[in-house]
C-alpha positions as CSV (number, residue, x, y, z in Angstrom):
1,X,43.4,-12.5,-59.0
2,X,40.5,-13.3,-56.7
3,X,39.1,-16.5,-58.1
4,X,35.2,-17.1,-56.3
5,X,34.3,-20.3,-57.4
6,X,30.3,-20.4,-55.9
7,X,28.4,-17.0,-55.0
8,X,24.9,-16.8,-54.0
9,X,22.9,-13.8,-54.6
10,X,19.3,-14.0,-54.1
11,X,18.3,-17.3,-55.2
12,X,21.0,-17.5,-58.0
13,X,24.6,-18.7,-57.7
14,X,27.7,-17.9,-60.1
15,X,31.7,-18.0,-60.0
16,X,33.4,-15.0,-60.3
17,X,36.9,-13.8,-61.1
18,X,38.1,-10.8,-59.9
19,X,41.5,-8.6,-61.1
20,X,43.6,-6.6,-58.1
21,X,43.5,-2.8,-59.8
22,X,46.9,-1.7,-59.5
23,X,48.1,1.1,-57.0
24,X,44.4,1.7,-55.9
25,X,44.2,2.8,-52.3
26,X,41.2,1.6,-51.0
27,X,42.3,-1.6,-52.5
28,X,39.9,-1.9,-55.5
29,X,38.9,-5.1,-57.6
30,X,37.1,-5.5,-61.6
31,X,35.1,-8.2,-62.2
32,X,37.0,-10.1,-65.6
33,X,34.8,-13.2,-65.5
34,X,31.2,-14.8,-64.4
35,X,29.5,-17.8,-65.4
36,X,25.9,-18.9,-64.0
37,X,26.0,-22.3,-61.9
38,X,23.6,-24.5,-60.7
39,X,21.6,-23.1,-57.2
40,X,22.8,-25.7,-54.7
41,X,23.6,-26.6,-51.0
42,X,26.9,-25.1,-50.9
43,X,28.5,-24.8,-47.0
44,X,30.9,-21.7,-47.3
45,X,29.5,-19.8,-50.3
46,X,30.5,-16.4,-50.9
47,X,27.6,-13.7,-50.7
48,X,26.2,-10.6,-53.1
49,X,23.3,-8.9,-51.6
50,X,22.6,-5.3,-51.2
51,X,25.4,-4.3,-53.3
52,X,27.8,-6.3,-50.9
53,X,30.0,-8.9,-51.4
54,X,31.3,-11.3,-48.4
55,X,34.0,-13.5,-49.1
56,X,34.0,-16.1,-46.3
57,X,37.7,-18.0,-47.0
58,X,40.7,-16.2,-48.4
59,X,44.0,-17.7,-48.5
60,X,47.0,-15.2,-48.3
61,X,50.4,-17.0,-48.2
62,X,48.8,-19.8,-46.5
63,X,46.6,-17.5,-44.0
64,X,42.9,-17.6,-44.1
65,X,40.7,-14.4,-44.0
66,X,37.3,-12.8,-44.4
67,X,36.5,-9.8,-46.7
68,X,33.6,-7.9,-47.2
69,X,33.5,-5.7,-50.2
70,X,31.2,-2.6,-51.9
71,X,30.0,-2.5,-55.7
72,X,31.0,0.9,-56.7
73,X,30.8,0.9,-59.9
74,X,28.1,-0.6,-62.0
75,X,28.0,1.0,-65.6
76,X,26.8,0.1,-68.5
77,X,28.9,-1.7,-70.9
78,X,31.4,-1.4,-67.9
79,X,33.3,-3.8,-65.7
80,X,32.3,-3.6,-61.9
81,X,34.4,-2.6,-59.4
82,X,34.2,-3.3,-55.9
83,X,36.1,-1.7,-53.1
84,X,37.2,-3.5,-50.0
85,X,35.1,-2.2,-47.2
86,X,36.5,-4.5,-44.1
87,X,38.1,-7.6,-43.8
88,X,40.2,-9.6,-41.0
89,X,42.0,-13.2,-39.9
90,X,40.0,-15.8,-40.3
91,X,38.6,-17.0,-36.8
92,X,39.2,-20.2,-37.4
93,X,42.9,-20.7,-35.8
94,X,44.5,-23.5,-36.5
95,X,47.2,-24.0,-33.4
96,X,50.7,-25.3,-34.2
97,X,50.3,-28.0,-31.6
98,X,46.8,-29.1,-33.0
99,X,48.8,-29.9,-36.3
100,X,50.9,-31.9,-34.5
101,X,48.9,-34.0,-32.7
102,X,48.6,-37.4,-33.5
103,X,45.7,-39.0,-34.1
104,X,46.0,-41.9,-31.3
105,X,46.4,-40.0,-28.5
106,X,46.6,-41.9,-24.9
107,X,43.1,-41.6,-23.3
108,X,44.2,-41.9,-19.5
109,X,41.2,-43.3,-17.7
110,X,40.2,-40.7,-14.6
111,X,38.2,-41.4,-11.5
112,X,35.0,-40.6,-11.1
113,X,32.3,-39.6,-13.8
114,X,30.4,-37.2,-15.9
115,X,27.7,-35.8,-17.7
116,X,29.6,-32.6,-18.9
117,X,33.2,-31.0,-18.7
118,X,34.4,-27.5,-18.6
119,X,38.6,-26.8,-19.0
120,X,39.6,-23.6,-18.3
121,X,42.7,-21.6,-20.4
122,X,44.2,-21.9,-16.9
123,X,43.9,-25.4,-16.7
124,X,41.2,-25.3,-14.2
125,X,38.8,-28.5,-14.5
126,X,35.3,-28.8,-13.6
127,X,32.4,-31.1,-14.5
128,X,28.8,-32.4,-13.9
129,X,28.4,-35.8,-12.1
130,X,25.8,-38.2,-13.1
131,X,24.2,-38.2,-9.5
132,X,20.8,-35.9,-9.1
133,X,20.9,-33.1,-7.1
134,X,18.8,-30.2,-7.3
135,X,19.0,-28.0,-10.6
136,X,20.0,-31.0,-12.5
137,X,23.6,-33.1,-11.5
138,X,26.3,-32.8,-8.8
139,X,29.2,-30.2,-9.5
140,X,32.7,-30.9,-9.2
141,X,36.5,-29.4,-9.4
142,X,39.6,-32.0,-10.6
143,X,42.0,-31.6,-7.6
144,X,44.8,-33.5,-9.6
145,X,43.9,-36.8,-8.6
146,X,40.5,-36.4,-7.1
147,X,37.0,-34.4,-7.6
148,X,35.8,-32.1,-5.1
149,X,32.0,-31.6,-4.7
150,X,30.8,-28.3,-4.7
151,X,27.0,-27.2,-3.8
152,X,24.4,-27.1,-6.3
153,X,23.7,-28.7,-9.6
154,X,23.8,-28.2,-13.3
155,X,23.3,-29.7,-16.4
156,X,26.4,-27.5,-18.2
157,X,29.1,-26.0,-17.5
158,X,32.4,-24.1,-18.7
159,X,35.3,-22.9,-17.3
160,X,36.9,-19.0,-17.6
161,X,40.7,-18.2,-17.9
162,X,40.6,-17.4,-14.4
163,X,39.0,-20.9,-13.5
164,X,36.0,-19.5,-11.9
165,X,33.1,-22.1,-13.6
166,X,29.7,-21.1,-14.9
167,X,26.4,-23.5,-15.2
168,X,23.2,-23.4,-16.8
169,X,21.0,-25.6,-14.2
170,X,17.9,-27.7,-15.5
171,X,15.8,-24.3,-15.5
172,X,18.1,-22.8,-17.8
173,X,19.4,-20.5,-14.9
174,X,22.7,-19.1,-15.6
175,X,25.2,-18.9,-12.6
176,X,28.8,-18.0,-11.8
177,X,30.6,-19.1,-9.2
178,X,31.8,-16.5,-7.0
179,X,33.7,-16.3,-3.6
180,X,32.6,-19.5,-3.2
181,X,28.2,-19.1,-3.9
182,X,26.6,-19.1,-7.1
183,X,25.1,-16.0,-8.4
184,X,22.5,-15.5,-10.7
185,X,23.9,-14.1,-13.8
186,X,20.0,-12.9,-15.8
187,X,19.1,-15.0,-18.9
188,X,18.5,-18.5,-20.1
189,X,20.4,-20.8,-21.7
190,X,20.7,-24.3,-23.2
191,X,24.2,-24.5,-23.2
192,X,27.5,-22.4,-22.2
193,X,30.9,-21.3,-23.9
194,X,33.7,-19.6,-23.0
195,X,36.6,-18.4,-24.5
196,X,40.8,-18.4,-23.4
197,X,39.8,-14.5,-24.1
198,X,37.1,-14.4,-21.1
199,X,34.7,-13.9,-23.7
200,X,31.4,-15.9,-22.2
201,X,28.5,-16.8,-24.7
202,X,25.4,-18.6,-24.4
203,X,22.4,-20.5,-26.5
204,X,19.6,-20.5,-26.1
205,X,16.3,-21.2,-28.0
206,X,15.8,-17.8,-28.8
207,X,19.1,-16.8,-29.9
208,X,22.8,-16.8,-29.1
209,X,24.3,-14.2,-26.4
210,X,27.6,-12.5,-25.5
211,X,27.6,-11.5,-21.6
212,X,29.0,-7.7,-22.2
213,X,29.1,-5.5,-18.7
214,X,26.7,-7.3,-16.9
215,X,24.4,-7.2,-20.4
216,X,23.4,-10.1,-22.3
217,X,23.3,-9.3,-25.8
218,X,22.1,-11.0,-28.6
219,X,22.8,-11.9,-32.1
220,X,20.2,-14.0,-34.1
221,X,20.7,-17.3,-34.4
222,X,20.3,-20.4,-31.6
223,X,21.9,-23.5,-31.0
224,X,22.2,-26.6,-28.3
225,X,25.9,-26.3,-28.3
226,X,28.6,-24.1,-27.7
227,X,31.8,-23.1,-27.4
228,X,34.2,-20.1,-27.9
229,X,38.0,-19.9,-29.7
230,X,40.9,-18.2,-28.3
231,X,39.7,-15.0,-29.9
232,X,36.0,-14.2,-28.7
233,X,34.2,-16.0,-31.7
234,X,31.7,-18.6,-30.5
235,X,31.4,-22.2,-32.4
236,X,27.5,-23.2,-32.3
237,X,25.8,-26.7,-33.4
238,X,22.9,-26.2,-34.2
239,X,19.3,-28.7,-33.5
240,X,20.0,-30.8,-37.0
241,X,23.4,-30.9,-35.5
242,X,25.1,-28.7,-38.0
243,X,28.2,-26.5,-37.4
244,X,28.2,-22.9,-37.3
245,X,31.0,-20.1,-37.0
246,X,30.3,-16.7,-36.2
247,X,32.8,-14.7,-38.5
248,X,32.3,-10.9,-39.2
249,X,28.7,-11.0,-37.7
250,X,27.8,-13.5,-40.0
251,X,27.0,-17.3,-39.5
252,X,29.1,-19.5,-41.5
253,X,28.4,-23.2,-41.6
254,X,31.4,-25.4,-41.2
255,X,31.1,-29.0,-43.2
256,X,30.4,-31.7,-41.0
257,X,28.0,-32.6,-38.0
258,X,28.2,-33.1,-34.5
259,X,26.5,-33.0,-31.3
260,X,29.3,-31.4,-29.1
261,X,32.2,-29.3,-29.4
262,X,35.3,-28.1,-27.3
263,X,37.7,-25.5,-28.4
264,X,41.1,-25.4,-26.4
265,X,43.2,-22.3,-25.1
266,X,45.6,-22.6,-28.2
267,X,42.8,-22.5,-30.7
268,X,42.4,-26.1,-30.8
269,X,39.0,-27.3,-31.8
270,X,37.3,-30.8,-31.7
271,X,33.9,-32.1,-31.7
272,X,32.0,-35.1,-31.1
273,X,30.4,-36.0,-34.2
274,X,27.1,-37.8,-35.3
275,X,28.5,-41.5,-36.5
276,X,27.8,-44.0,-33.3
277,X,30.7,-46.0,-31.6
278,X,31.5,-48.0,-29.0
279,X,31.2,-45.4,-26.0
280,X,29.5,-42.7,-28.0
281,X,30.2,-41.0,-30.9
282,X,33.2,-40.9,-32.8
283,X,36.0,-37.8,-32.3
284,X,37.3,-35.7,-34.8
285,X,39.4,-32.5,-34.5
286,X,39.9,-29.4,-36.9
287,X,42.3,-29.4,-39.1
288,X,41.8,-25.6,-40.6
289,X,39.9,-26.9,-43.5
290,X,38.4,-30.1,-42.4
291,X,37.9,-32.7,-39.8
292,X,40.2,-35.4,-38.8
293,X,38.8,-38.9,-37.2
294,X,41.0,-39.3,-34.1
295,X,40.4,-42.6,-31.8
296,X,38.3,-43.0,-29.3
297,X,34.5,-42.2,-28.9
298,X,32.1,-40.1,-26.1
299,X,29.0,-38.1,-25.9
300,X,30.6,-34.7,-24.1
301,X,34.0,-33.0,-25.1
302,X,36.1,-29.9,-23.6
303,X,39.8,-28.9,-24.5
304,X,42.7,-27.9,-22.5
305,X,45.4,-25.4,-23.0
306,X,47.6,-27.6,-24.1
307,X,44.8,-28.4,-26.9
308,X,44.5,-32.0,-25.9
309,X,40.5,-33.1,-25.0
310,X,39.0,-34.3,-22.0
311,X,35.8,-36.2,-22.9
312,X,33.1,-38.0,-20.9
313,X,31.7,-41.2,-22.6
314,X,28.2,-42.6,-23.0
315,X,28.9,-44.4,-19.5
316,X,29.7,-41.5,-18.1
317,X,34.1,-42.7,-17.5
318,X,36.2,-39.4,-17.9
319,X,39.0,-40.0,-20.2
320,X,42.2,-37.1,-20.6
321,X,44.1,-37.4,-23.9
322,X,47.5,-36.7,-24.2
């Protein structure tokens, strides 16, 4: 049994029930049940539109996934019958180690401070100062104990699995680090995300954009933040500070708000959401299904590896949890 409890379909909603048909290979469903509900604001609604049917959250022995089905069979005085067309995991991974975190970690006070924080799947730490320079702030890499200054200035940054950084300077220039200068990587951009993956992906005002082979190439939809899960699949928040997931093509809002977001190596993600605190804006991190208030506060957030967050507070002081 299939059990939809909200599905929009051009301007009306309804819950659905649907009934496995045995044996059938393309896995087939009949539609048993419908009843008309009330048109509202619903965050993960299923879809019906052009004789599809998208199915944003399905829970199979306590995995999530995404199906998109076909009406095939729409007679009258006849049950429907849809036909799975694609499916696949959810993208929204919940990591072991996420689950297990508590939700006081240690913040270690670091040295220095920032405006912005990349963490690499490798590790590899970067972030943008508070002191001007030209293109925005200073640039520095976390030796261990100390930052190193590098040339140039950015307002953004991120880090890739091989720990080479990229920025997005006050122009909305896009650059890479590479043998030590930056290049020019094409575009614009408002904010950059990378994945564990190598998957890089930026916002912008006119859309959102995976760097494929040199290409930027777009898919509609823009934010003012980013960042990208373990498996290619970018996190956006949008200018009203909403959540967005890309899954399947498709933009699914996630409950909540926030105005940043980091998403660790292991799938780990956390944001910093919209309710003001002493330093910033409280922390919460993803629980699968919904977000958990962890201590502390800031105004920037990036994840490690190990799925523990790095954040930079309102005062600019760089905290590590762990």
């Amino acid at each position: 049994m299939l059990t939809l409890p909200y599905v929009v379909s051009y301007e009306t909603a309804y819950s659905a029930e649907l009934s496995l048909i045995p044996d059938s290979d393309p896995v087939r469903f009949e539609l048993i049940a419908s009843q008309p509900l009330a048109l509202r604001n619903s965050l993960n609604s299923s879809s019906f539109e052009d004789n599809r049917l998208f199915v944003t959250d399905i829970d199979v022995d306590g995995l999530a996934y995404w199906v998109e089905l076909v009406l095939i069979e729409s007679e009258v005085g006849a049950a429907p019958v849809f036909e799975v067309l694609d499916f696949g995991a959810h993208a929204a991974v919940v990591s072991s180690n996420l689950l297990g975190l508590d939700t006081k970690p240690q913040w270690q006070r670091l040295p220095g401070n920032a405006s912005d924080i990349g963490v690499g799947a490798d590790g590899s730490v970067w972030a943008i100062g508070t002191d001007e320079r030209g293109g925005g702030y200073g640039i520095y890499h976390w030796l261990g104990t100390s930052w190193q200054r590098v040339a140039g200035g950015a307002l953004r940054i991120d880090v890739g699995p091989d720990g080479i950084p990229w920025i997005v300077n006050d122009s909305h220039s896009i650059y890479r680090l590479q043998d030590g200068a930056w290049q020019r990587m094409g575009g614009n951009a408002r904010d950059i995300g990378i994945g564990a993956d190598g998957s890089v992906w930026v916002t912008s005002g006119g859309g959102t954009y995976l760097f494929d082979e040199g290409n930027w190439v777009g898919v509609r939809g823009s934010g003012v933040r980013i960042d990208v899960d373990p498996n290619g699949i970018p996190w956006v928040i949008d200018h009203t500070n909403d959540i967005h997931q890309l899954i399947a093509g498709r933009w699914i809002q996630r409950n909540g708000e926030a105005r940043d977001i980091g998403i660790g190596g292991d799938g780990s993600v956390w944001i910093v959401g919209t309710s003001e605190d002493d330093g910033g804006h409280r922390i919460y991190r993803w629980s699968g299904t919904a977000w958990i208030r962890v201590s502390g506060s800031s105004r920037q957030i990036s994840v490690g590896p190990d799925g523990y967050p790095w954040a930079a507070n309102s005062g600019g002081d760089i905290y590590r949890g762990q």
